[in-house]
Structure formats: C-alpha cells, structure tokens
C-alpha positions in Angstrom: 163.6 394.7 135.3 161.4 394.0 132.4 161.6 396.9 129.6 159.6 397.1 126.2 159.5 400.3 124.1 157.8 398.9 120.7 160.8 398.7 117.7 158.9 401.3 116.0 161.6 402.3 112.8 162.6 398.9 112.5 158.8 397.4 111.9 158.4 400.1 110.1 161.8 399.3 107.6 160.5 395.8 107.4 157.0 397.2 106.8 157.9 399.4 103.8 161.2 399.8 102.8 162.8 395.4 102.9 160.1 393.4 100.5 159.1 396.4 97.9 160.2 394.4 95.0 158.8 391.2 96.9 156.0 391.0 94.4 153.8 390.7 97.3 152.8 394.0 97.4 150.1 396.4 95.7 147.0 394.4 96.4 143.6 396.2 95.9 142.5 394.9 98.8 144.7 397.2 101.1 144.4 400.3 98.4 142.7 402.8 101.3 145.5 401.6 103.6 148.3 404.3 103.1 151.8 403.7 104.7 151.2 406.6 106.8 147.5 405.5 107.9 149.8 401.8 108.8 152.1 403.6 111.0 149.7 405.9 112.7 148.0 401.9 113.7 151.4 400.5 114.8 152.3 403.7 117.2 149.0 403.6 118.8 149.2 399.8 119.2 152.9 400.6 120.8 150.8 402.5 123.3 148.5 400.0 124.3 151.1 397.8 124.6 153.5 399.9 126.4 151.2 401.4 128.9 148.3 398.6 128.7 149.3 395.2 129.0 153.5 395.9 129.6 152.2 396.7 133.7 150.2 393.4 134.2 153.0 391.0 133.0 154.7 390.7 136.1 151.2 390.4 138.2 150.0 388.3 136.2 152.5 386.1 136.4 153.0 386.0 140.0 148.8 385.9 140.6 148.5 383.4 137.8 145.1 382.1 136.7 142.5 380.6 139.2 139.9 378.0 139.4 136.7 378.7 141.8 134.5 375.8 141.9 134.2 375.4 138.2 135.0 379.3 137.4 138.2 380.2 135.8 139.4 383.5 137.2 142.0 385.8 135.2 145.0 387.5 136.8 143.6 390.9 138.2 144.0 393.8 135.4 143.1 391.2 132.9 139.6 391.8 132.1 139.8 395.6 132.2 142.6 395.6 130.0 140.8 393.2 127.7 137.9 395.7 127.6 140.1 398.4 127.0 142.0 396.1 124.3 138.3 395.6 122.4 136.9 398.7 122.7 140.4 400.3 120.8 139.4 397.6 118.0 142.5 395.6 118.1 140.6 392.4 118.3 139.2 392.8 114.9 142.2 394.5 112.9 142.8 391.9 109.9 139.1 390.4 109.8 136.8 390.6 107.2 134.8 393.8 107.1 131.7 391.7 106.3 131.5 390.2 109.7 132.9 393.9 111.3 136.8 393.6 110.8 138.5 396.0 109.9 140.2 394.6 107.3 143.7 395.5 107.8 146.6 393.3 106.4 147.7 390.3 108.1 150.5 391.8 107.6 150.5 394.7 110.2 148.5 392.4 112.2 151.7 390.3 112.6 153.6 393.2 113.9 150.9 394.5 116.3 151.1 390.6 117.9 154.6 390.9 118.4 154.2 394.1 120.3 151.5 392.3 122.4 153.7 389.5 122.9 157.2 391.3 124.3 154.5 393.2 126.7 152.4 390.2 127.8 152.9 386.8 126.2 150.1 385.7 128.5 147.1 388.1 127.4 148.1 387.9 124.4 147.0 384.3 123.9 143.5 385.3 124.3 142.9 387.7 121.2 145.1 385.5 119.5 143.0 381.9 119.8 140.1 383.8 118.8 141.6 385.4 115.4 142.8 381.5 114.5 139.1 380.7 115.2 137.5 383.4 113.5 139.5 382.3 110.2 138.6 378.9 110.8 135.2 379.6 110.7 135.5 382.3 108.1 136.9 379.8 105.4 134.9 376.4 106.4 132.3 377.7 108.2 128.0 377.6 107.3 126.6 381.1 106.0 124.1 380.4 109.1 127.0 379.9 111.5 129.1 382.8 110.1 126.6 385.2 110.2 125.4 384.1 113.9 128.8 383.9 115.3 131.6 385.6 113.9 130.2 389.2 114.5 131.1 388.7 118.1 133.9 386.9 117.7 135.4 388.9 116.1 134.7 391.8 118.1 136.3 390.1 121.0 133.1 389.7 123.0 133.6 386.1 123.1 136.6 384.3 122.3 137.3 381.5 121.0 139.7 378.6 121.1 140.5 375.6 119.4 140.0 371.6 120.9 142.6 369.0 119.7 145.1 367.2 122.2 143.4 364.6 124.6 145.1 362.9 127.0 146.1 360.0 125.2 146.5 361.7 122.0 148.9 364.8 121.8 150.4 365.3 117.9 148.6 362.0 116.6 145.7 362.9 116.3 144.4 360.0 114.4 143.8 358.2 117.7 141.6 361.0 119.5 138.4 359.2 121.0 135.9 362.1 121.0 132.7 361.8 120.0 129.9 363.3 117.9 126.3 361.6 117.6 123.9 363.5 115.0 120.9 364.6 117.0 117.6 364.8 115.3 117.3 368.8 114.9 120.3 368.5 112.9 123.1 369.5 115.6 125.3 367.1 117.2 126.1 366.2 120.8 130.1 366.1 121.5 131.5 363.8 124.4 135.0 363.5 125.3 138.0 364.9 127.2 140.4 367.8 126.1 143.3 368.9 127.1 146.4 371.6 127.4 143.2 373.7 126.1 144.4 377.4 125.8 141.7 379.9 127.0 139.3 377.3 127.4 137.7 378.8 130.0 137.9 382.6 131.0 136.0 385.4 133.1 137.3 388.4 129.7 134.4 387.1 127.4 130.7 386.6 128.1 131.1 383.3 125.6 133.1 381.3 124.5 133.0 379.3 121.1 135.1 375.8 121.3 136.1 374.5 117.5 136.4 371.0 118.8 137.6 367.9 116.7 135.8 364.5 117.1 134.2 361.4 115.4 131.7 360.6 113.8 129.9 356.8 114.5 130.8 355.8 110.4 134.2 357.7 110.8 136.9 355.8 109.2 139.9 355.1 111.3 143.1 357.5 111.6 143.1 361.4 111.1 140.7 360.4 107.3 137.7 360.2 110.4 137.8 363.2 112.4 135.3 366.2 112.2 135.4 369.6 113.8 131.9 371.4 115.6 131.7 374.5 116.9 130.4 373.9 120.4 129.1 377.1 122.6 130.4 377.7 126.1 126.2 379.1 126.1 123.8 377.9 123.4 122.9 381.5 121.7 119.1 381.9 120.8 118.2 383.2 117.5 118.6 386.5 118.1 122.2 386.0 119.4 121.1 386.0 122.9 123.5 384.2 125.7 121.0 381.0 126.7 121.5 378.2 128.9 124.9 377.0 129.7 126.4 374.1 127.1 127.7 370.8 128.2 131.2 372.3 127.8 133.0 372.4 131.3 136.9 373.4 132.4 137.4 370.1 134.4 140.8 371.9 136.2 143.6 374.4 134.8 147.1 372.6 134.0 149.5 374.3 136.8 152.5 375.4 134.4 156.1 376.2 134.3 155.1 379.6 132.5 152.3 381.8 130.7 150.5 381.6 134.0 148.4 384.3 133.4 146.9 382.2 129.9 144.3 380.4 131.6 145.0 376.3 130.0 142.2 374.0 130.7 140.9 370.4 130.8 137.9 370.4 129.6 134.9 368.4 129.6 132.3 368.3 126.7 128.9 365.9 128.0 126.8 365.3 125.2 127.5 369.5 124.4 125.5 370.8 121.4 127.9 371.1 118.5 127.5 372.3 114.7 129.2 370.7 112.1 132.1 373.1 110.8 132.9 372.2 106.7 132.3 368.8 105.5 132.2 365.1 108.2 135.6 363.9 108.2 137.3 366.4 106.9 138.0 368.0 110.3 141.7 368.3 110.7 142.1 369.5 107.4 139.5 373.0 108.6 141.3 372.7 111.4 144.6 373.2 110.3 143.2 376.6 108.6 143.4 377.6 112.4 146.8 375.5 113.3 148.6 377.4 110.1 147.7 380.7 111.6 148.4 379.6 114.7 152.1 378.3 113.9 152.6 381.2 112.5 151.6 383.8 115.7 153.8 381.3 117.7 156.7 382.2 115.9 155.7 385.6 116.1 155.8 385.0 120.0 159.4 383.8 120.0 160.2 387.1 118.1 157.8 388.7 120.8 159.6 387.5 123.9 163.9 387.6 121.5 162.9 391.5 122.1 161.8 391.9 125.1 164.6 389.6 126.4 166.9 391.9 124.5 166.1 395.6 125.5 165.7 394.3 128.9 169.1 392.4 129.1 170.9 395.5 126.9 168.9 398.3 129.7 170.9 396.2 132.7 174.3 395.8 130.5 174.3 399.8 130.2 173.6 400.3 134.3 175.5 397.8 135.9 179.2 398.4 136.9 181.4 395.6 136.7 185.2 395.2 135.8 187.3 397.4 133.7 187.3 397.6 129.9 190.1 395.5 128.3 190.9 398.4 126.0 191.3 400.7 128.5 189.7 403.0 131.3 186.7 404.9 129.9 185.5 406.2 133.1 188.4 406.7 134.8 186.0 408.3 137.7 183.7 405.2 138.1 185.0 402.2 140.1 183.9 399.9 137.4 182.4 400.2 133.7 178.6 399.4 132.7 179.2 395.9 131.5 178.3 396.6 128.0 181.7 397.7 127.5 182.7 393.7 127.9 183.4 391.6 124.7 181.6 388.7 125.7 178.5 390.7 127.1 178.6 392.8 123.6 178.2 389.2 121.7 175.5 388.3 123.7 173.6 391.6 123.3 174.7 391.9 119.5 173.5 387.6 119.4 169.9 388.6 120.7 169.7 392.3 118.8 170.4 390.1 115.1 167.4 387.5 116.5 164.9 390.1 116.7 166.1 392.2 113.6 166.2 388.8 111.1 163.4 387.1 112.6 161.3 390.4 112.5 162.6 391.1 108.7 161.2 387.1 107.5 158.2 387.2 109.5 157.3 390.5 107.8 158.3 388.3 104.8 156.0 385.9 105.2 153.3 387.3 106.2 153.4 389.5 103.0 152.6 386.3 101.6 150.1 385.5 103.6 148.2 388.5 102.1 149.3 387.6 98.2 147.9 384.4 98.8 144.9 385.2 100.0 143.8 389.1 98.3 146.2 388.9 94.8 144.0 389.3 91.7 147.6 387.6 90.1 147.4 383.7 89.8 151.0 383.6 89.3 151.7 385.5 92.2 148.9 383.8 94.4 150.5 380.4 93.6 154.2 381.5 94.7 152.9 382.9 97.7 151.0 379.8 98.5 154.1 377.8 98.3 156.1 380.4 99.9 153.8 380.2 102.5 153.9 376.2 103.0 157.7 376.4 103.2 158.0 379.6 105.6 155.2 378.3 108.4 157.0 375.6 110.1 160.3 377.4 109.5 159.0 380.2 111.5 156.7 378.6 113.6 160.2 376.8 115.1 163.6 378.8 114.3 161.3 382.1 115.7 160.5 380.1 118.8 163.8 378.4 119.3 165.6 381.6 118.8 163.4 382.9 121.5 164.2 380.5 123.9 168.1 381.2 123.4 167.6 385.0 123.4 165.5 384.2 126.9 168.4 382.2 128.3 171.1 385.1 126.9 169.4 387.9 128.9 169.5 385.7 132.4 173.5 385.4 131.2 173.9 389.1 130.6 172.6 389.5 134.6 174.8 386.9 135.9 172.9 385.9 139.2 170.6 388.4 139.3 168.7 387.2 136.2 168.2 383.6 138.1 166.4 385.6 140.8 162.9 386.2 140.1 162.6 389.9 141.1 164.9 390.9 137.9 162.0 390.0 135.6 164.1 388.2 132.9 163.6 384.9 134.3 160.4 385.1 133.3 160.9 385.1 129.1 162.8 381.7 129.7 159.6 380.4 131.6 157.1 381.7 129.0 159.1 381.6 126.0 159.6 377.8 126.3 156.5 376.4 125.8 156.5 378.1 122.4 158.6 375.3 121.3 156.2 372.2 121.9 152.5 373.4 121.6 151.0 373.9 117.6 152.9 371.1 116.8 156.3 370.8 118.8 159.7 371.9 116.8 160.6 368.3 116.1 157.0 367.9 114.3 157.7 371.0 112.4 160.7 369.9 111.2 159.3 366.5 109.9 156.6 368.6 108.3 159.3 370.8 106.4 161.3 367.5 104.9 158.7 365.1 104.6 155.5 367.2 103.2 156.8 370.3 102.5 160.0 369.5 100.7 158.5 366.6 98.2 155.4 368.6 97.4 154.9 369.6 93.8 157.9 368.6 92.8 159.7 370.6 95.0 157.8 373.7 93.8 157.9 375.2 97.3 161.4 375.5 97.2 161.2 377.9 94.5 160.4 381.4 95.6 162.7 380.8 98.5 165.8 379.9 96.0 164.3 382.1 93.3 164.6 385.0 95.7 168.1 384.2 97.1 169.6 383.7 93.7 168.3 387.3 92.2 169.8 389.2 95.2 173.0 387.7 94.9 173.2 387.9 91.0 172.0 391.8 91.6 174.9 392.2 93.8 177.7 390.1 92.2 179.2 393.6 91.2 179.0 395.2 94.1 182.1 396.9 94.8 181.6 397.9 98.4 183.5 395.8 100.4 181.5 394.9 103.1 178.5 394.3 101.2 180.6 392.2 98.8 181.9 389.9 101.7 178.4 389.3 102.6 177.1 388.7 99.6 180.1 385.9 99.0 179.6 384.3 102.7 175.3 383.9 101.9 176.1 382.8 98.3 178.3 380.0 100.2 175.9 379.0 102.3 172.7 378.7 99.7 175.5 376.6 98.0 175.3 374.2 101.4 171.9 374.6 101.4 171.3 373.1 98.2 173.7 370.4 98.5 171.5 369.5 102.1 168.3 369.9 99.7 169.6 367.4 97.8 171.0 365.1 100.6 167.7 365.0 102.6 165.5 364.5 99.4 167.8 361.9 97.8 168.2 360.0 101.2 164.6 360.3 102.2 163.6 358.7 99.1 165.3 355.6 100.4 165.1 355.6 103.7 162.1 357.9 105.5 164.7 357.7 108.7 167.6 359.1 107.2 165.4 362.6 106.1 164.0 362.7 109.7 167.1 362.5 111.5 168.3 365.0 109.4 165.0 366.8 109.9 166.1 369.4 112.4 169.1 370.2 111.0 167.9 371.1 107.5 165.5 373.5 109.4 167.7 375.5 111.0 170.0 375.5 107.9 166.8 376.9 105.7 165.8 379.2 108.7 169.6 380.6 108.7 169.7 381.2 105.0 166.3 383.2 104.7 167.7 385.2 107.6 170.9 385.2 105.7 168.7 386.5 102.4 167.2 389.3 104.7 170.2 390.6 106.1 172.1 390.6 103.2 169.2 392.9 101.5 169.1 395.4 104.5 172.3 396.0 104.2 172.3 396.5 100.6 169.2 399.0 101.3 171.1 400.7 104.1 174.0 401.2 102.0 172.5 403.1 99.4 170.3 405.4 102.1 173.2 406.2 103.2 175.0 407.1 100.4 172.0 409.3 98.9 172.6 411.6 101.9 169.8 410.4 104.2 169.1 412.1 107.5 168.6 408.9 109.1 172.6 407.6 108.7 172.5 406.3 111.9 169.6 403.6 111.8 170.8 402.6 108.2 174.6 402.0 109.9 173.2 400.4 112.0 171.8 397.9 109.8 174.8 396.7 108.3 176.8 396.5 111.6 173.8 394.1 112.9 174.4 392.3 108.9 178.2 391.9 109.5 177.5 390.5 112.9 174.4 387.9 111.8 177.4 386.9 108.8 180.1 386.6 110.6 179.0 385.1 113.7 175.9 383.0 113.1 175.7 382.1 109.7 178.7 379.7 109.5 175.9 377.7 111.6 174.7 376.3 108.4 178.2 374.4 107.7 178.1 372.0 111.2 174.6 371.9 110.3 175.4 370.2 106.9 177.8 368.3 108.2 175.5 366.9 110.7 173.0 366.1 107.9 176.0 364.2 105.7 176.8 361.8 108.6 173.4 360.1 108.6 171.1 358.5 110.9 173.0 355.5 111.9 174.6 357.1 115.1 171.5 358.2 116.0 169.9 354.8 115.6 171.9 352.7 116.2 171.7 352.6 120.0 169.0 349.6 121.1 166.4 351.1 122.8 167.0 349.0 126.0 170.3 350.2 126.3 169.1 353.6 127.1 
C-alpha cells in the first residue's frame, strides 16, 4: 500500500524557522511573498499531489508508456492530470515573470517537487525537464529565441527536455558524434543519435523543444567543441504557430527496470532545424546551467521517494500483527502486537524518518542559496552562496539519491515478504528510486566532481560557508548546558574534526597522485553529506529546545525534533569515522588487483 500525506509542518520548519540566520534570506526579489502566502502555495500543492498525481502511480506503473508506430503514448490519467497540473500554474511557479512565471523562489519550488515526487516520481519528470530547459534557455538563450519560446514553455504547453548521452558516449561527452551544419538562413541542421532521452517524446504537450548538444564542422576535439541548439519537435512560424513536423523522431522507448510511466526515448535528429543556444563551442558549459538544476531536482527525488518509502513502510508497521513486545504485553487482547512495537522494525522506521527530515532540512539549505546567488543585491553574500552552491549540488544530487535507494530497500524489509510482492506498492520506490543514482551524472561522477573540481577550486573557497557555518553553531553552543543538546553538539564537533582531517588527506594526496583522491572520492562524499546533515540536526534541535522551553503549543512536533536529532547522532553519524578510515588506507587495495585477474 502506497501512502503520501505531504510533510506539511516539517517543510514548513525547514521553510521558515531552520536557516533564518542563514544569511540567505530577505531578498527583494521575494518581498510580496509572505510566509503565510508560501504556505497557502505548499498546502494546495499537497492537494494536487495528494488527490492528483498520488492515484496514477500505481497505473502508471503497471500500464507503462507506449510506442504506436512512431507515437509515444502516456500511461492513462497522464495527460488529464498534466492539464489539470498547468492550468493550477505549477508548471511556471519559480520562472521569470517576464516570460509568465510566477516568480516564486526556487526555494519553495524545491519543496513542491518533492511532494510531486513521493506521489509520482514518473509525471514528475515531465514538468521537471522542462523547468531545467526553461533556465537553460533563460540564461544562454537569444532575446529572439526567449521571447518565441519560453512563454510556452514555461506554461507547460510544451515541454522540454535536454539531449546529451548517445550510444557510445554516456558521461564523456567529449566523444559525442552529433552533428550541426550552418544552413544558409542562419539555422543549423542537427544529425545524430540520442539516447536514455527523458520525455523525449510525449502525447501531454502539443511541442516539444529538444536542447540538443552537437558539433560544429571547425569544432575542436573533446568537450572544448561541442554546441547546444534548440531543435523543435514542430518548426513554430512567426506568430508561434505549430508548423510542419522537425526532423526530430523517438526512434523506440528504452523498456526499464522503473519510472515506466516517464516516457525515455531514442531519438533521432535528420538534418532537424536547430538554433544556436549561447556561443559555438561552448555548449556543455549552457548545458550544465540545465544539468546543475537538474542534479539538484534528482536529489530532491531521492528525498521524494526516502518519504514516501517511509509513511508507507511506518502505515504497515502500525497495522500488522506480529510477535510479542520484548518489554512486555501491550495488548494483552490481541494475538500479536503491530510490529512497530519491535526494536529492529523501530530502527528501520526511525533510519528512513531521519533521511527524509536531514535530507529535507539541507535541500531547503541549499536551495536558499540557490536564490542568494541568483536575486541577492549583496556581493558578499552572492559569492558565498555561489560556492555554497558548487559544494552542496553533487553532495545532494548523490547522498539524497543514495539515501533514497536505502530508505526504498528499508520499507520492502519493514513488510518482510509482502513488500517483495508487487501488490504491496513499496517495491515500487526500489524500482524508481534507483535510477536516481546513475542518470545527471552517476554518483561515482559526482563524487569525482566534489574532490577533483569542487574541492581545489579557489583555493578551497567552497569549503568555506560549509565550515564557516559548522564552526559558528558549535562555538554558539559550546555552553550549552542542556544535556542532550550538549552530547550532540560534542559528537558533530568530532566529526567536523574527521572531516577536516579527510579534507586534508584527499587534497594533500590528490596533489600527488589524481588516483588516490578518486578512490577516496566516494567516501569523502558521504562523510561531507553526513556532517551537513549532522550541522542541520544539530540546529533543529537547538531550535526545538528553546520552542519548547518558551511554552509553545506545539511541544510535540518540537520533541520530536530532537528525538529524530539523538537518533541521526547516535546511530548514523559515527558513519563518518569508517568512512575516514577508508579514506586513510589509500588506493593501493583498490588498485592493486590486475585487471585480467578479475
């Protein structure tokens, strides 16, 4: 049984009440967007979620996505609840009011994705490959092509999606073969083959806009030579009419272990019309305007699916009857107790419960930034955000997701054999969840991007608002004299401690040896990803605590709070130690293995 009811009080505690002294905050851009007007957004959004796209999961699942003689077909429910999901305006919540956004923060926008993701992981890859193109195409994008496609776009009346991996090139990119030939009105014609191509072809949208990377004839070799074009599903005349059908074809949709109701495409570009999007040859890096976004709404997918995975699993740990408590008989009438009342059951519940809470309280995080660094009038605070931002994506993009698929796996435990069979529902996060961990870039790549660009850039500037942060809450509570809050504080100061000591290991080594700071790669991740969930916890509880000693009316959310912080501190944090030691004993076990011999 699949059950979602949107985490309204605790979006809303990460929404207002966890980052106010962030710095992020109190941008003139969101001045007319009051707290309340913010909430009123996320409970309707609940609803559309809830009652909307929550009843087509399953369907779509078990229909999947179909191809008619060139005509990709969407599960049934799909397009009507894509109308409905337009005409509410959700498709346009964070864009630009220029091009008829609504201009909302990215912010909220984040938490509105992660309801549409615990309902329906599947639709919700269609508004979302159309807000990473509409950004694209906002930042790099012509005043001409803006103004002629990013109305529509962004009103969800066509989508979008973006064209990268072909079947000899996945994550290197510098060896894609696609071309682009100038043609002598000043478009381009694109010829090549793309796949794994999300949404690439559909039956919500009457067009669809493909931002498709490809070379040039003079390109230079390697990633330096590729270019993006905007290439039409239909040509559009000039007064934004549909025309004749582009040279853009779904060649086939990939059957797949999950998302079945996303609709994943090879496609086929002969000699389409394209546009040129930004500047010849400087295609990956406009592209990766859309990837960043992207990485980051991944993330917010893991968190999507660690909730869903955990109200579901915690719904069947309160029903089903099972065994007797070890402490005793609580329902001496019963011939078993609900399973929740198991210790091992409880640690699996409490293990998905801190997920969703930590990863819910840095995503919020982060996308705060987001918002400083694009809308703060501040340069100091526009630069921290920027580096905050560079650090956080592939942190979240791959702790969010792998979290997700553990949470996932968790609920099938917590139903024992009935969460293996497919009418219990749950099996069906570990199928969709997983691919959340390989496409935008897969985990791995993330990782390499975190210690290899990420870490070394600047100086090590990026580091900074992270440690900055981490070091001012724990200074702020070194006299806390409330024991709980005091233990905490002392186990996250111990781990920043490892933290920086693997900082220092993976920078130092890496300077000598490129191997020895990817194999410790992962690792350092996880351990950075811990830490800033560490730093988030540790500050709710610290919040919580004083709610609840100015008398609040809300003493049981705020408890809450701290139990979920003492369980995140005692039970996952002490990750970060195995992960140091890990990071101390090298590459050379990894290595040293001769390829034949495996």
């Amino acid at each position: 049984m699949q059950v979602y009811k949107a985490p309204l009080r605790d979006m809303r505690f990460a929404l207002h009440e966890l980052f106010a002294d962030d710095g992020y905050g109190n941008l003139a851009a969101f001045d007319e967007f009051t707290p309340d007007l913010l909430d009123a957004v996320l409970e309707e959004a609940a609803k559309m979620a809830q009652d909307l796209l929550l009843p087509l999961n399953i369907s779509g699942d078990v229909e999947g996505c179909q191809f008619d003689n060139g005509v990709v077909r969407t599960p049934a429910g799909f397009k009507h609840a894509y109308e409905q999901f337009c005409q509410g305006g959700w498709a346009a919540l964070a864009n630009d009011p220029q091009w008829g956004g609504q201009g909302l923060p990215e912010t909220l926008n984040k938490l509105v994705e992660e309801m549409l993701c615990s309902a329906n992981l599947s639709f919700s890859a269609y508004p979302g490959l159309t807000h990473g193109a509409t950004l694209a195409l906002e930042t790099h994008g012509s005043d001409e092509l803006k103004a002629k496609y990013l109305p529509n776009l962004i009103s969800g009346k066509w989508g979008g999606t973006m064209c990268l991996t072909e079947p000899h090139a996945g994550s290197d990119l510098g060896i894609l073969r696609t071309q682009a030939k100038a043609d002598s009105d000043g478009t381009y014609r694109v010829s090549g083959t793309k796949i794994f191509i999300s949404a690439g072809d559909q039956d919500l949208t009457e067009n669809i806009i493909h931002l498709v990377l490809a070379r040039l004839p003079d390109a230079p070799p390697g990633v330096k030579g590729i270019s993006m074009f905007l290439v039409p599903k239909y040509l559009v005349d000039e007064e934004n009419r549909i025309g004749a059908r582009n040279g853009a074809f779904a060649m086939r949709l990939e059957h797949k272990m999950g998302m079945r109701g996303a609709a994943t495409c090879e496609m086929r570009f002969d000699d389409a019309r394209g546009w040129l999007v930004g500047e010849a040859h400087r295609g990956l890096f406009a592209m990766f305007t859309m990837m960043n976004q992207e990485r980051l709404s991944v993330g917010i997918q893991g968190l999507g699916i660690i909730e869903a995975a955990y109200q579901s699993a915690t719904a069947y740990a309160k029903e089903r009857l099972q065994g007797r408590s070890l402490s005793g008989t609580p329902q001496p009438g019963q011939p078993a107790e609900p399973i929740i009342v198991h210790p091992d059951v409880r640690r699996m519940l409490m293990t998905m419960r801190v997920y969703a809470e930590g990863c819910r309280a840095l995503g919020v995080w982060t996308a705060r930034a987001l918002d400083a660094s694009e809308h703060s009038t501040d340069p100091e605070v526009k630069e921290r955000a920027t580096d905050f931002m560079a650090l956080m994506t592939p942190i979240v993009k791959a702790l969010f997701t792998d979290l997700g698929s553990e949470a996932a796996s968790l609920a099938i435990q917590t139903y024992g054999g009935h969460g293996y069979i497919v009418d219990s529902g749950v099996e069906q996060f570990a199928r969709d969840v997983r691919i959340t961990q390989i496409y935008e870039g897969t985990n791995g790549i993330q990782a390499l991007d975190l210690v290899g660009r990420k870490l070394p850039a600047n100086g090590g500037r990026n580091l900074r608002p992270l440690f900055h942060a981490i070091s001012c809450l724990l200074e702020d509570l070194s006299q806390e004299t409330e024991p709980q809050i005091g233990s905490m504080r002392d186990s996250l100061s111990e781990a920043f401690q490892a933290l920086r000591t693997a900082t220092d290991e993976v920078m130092r080594a890496g300077a000598q040896d490129p191997e020895e700071a990817a194999a410790a790669a992962s690792d350092y991740l996880r351990m950075a990803g811990l830490v800033a969930l560490g730093f988030c916890f540790l500050k709710s509880a610290a919040i919580a605590h004083k709610r609840i000693a100015s008398g609040t009316d809300e003493a049981d959310f705020y408890k809450a709070k701290i139990i979920s912080a003492r369980f995140f501190n005692d039970r996952i944090l002490p990750q970060v130690f195995a992960n140091l030691r890990a990071i101390k004993g090298g590459k050379q076990s990894t290595m040293a293995l001769d390829a034949a011999a495996f």
